[in-house]
N, C-alpha and C positions, 0 to 999 in steps of 0.2 A: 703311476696311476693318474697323478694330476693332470702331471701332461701330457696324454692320453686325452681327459678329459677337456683340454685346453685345446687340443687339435682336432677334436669332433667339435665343438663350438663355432673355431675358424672352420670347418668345415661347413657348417649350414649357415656363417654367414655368407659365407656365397654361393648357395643354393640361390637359384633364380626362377622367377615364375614362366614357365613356357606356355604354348597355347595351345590348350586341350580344347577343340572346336564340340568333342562329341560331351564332356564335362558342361562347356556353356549353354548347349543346346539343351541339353536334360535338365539344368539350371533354368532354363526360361521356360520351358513345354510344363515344368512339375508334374501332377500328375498324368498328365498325356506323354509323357517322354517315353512309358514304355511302347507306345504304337508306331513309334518312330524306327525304320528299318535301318540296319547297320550299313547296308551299302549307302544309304544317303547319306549317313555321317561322312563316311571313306570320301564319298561326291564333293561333301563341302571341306574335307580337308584337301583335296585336291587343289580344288577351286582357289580356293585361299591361301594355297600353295605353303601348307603350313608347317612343312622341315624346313623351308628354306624361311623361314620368320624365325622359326624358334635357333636357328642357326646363328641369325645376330641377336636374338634374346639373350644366349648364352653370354656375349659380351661382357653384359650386366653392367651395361649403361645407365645414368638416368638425367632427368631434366632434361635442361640443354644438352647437353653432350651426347644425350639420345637423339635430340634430334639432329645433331650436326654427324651423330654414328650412320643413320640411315641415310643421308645425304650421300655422305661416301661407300657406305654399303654397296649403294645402287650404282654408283659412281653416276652421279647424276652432276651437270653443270649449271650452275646458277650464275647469270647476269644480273648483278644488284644495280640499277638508278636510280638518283634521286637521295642521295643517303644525305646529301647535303642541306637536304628538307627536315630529316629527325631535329626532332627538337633538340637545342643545346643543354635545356632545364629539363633535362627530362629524369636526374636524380633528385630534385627536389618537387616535380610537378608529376601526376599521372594522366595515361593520357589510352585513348580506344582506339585501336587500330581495327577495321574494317577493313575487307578485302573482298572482293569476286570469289568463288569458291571452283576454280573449271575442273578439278579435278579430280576432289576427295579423298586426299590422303597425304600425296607428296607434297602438296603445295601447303599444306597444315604442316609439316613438320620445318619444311623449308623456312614458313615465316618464324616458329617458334626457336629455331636455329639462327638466322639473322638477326631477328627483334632480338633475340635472349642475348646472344654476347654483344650487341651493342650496349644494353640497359641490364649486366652483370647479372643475369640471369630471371632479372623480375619480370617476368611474362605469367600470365594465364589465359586459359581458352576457356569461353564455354565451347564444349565437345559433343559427341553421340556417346552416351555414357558404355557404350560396347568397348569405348579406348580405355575405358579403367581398366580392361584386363589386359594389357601391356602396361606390367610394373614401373618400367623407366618412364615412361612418359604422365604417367597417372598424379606426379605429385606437380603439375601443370595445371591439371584438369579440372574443369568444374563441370561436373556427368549433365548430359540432359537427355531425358528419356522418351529416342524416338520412336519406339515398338508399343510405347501404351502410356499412364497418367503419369504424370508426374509425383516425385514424391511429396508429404506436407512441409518438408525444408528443402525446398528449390527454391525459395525467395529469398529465403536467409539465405544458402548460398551463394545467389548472386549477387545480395547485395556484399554480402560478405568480400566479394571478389572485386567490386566497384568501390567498396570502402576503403581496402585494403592500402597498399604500399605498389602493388603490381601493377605493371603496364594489361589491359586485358586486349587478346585478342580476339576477334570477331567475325564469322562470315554470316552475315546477314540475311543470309538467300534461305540459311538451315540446308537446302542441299544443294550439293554441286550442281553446274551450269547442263544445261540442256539445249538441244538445237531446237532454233524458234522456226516459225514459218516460213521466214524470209533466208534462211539456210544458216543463220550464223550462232556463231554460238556462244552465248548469255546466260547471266543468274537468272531464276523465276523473281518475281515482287522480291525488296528486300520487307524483313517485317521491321517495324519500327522500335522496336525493343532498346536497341543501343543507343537509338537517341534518346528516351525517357529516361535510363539508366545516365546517359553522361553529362545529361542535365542538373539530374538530380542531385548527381556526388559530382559534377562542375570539373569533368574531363572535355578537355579538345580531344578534337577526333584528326585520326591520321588517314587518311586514303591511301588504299593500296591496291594495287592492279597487278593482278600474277597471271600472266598469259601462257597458256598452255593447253591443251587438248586430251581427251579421253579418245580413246578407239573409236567407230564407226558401229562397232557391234555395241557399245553400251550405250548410246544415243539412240540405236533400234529401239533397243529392249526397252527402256526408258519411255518411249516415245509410244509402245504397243502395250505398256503396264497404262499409261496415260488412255491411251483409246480406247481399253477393254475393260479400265477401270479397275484392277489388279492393286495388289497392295506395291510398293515401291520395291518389285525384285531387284534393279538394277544396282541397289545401295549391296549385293551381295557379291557384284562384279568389281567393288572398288579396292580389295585384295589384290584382284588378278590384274587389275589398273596398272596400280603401285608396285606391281611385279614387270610388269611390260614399261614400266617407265626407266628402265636401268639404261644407261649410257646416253640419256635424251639433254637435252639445252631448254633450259628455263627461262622469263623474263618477269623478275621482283622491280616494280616502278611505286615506289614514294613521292606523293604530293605532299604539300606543305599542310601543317595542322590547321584545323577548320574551329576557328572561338568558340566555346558553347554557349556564347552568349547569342550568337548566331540567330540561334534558330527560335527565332522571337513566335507572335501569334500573327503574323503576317502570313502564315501557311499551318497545314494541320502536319503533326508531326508525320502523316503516311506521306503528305507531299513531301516533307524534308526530306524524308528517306528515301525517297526517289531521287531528291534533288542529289544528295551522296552519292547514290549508285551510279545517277550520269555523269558527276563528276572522277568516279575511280573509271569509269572507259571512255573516261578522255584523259584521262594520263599516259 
């Protein structure tokens, strides 16, 4: 009987959390989830292609190794430059890595996959708190909430994450890159956030530039939620992104770390924050 009882224990330790898309949706709708028709769930577990996630869910990965699992899940290739630039001190100093975001998904787990086994797994993101429902990656994450307020401990959390022991990292834009007018394709403004943060708790900043590309169709969408004033559907295609990225060639470019003593009152911190972002697309 014991050991019965011992091998049902080992068994729900490895029960793992999968992604019930029709569960989150009735989660966030509350009392309006029941107006919600069951083909549109079926739609967005499509969309989101959600066997073939919970497929490497099952793995029951987590941290880093989650994100080095989806790396190769996808069999996706990564060119790392610049590694020569990490800091040497970076077990006894922390430090905010900032990045371009072109992607919205691959290119988030990719840095959390490099940055993590260089710096023994001390990394965190602030993320779209939608990634706390992938288990493995969740104990990375510091949530933030892009569908509505935030909650009254989002401050402490980041500071919590800036005080910490963790390397944090950063995409400044808050959403991946969009094609500009002039055809190319770039962050929106970065907001200033990561500089008052790495000021405050006296992190250098890392620049990093991850070059890669979304579809033609999500740049549409994107560009017609923009003109019609629509709420940001495009952040629903970045699943089928992350799906359509499988067997593609990456480029991770590190610059050298930027002092935070830097960024004096010689400019306002939105100028710094610009000054940053021209500096990661010129690397």
């Amino acid at each position: 009987m014991l050991e019965t009882e011992q091998q049902a224990k080992s068994a729900d330790a490895r029960v793992v959390n999968t992604i019930d898309i029709g569960a989150i949706v009735r989660a966030r709708a509350k009392d309006k989830a029941r107006f919600i028709p069951r083909f549109l769930i079926k739609g967005l577990e499509r969309l989101i292609h959600q066997d073939f996630i919970n497929e490497y869910l099952r793995q029951n990965r987590e941290g880093v190794d989650f994100c080095r699992g989806v790396v190769e899940y996808l069999r996706v290739d990564v060119e790392v430059q610049g590694l020569e630039n990490l800091p040497e001190d970076a077990e006894t100093r922390r430090y905010t890595f900032v990045s371009n975001h072109p992607l919205g998904a691959i290119d988030g787990v990719t840095l959390g996959w490099v940055i993590g086994s260089r710096f023994d797994g001390r990394v965190k993101y602030l993320v779209n708190d939608l990634l706390m429902n992938l288990r493995g990656l969740a104990p990375l994450c510091v949530p933030v909430n892009k569908l509505g307020r935030q909650g009254h401990d989002f401050t402490r959390r980041v500071d919590e994450a800036f005080g910490g022991n963790c390397h944090v990292i950063m995409f400044p834009a808050g959403l991946c890159s969009r094609r500009q007018p002039d055809g190319s394709i770039r962050d929106l403004t970065w907001h200033k956030g990561f500089l008052k943060k790495s000021i405050q708790f006296e992190r250098d900043i890392v620049p990093v530039h991850f070059i890669g590309y979304n579809s033609p169709r999500f740049y549409r969408v994107a560009s017609w939620c923009k003109k019609l004033h629509l709420p940001n559907l495009a952040m629903a295609l970045l699943p089928d992104e992350m799906y359509r990225s499988q067997g593609k060639r990456y480029i991770v470019k590190f610059g050298k770390p930027i002092p935070h003593a830097m960024f004096d009152r010689s400019r306002s911190l939105q100028q710094w924050a610009q000054w940053v972002q021209d500096r990661v697309y010129e690397l």
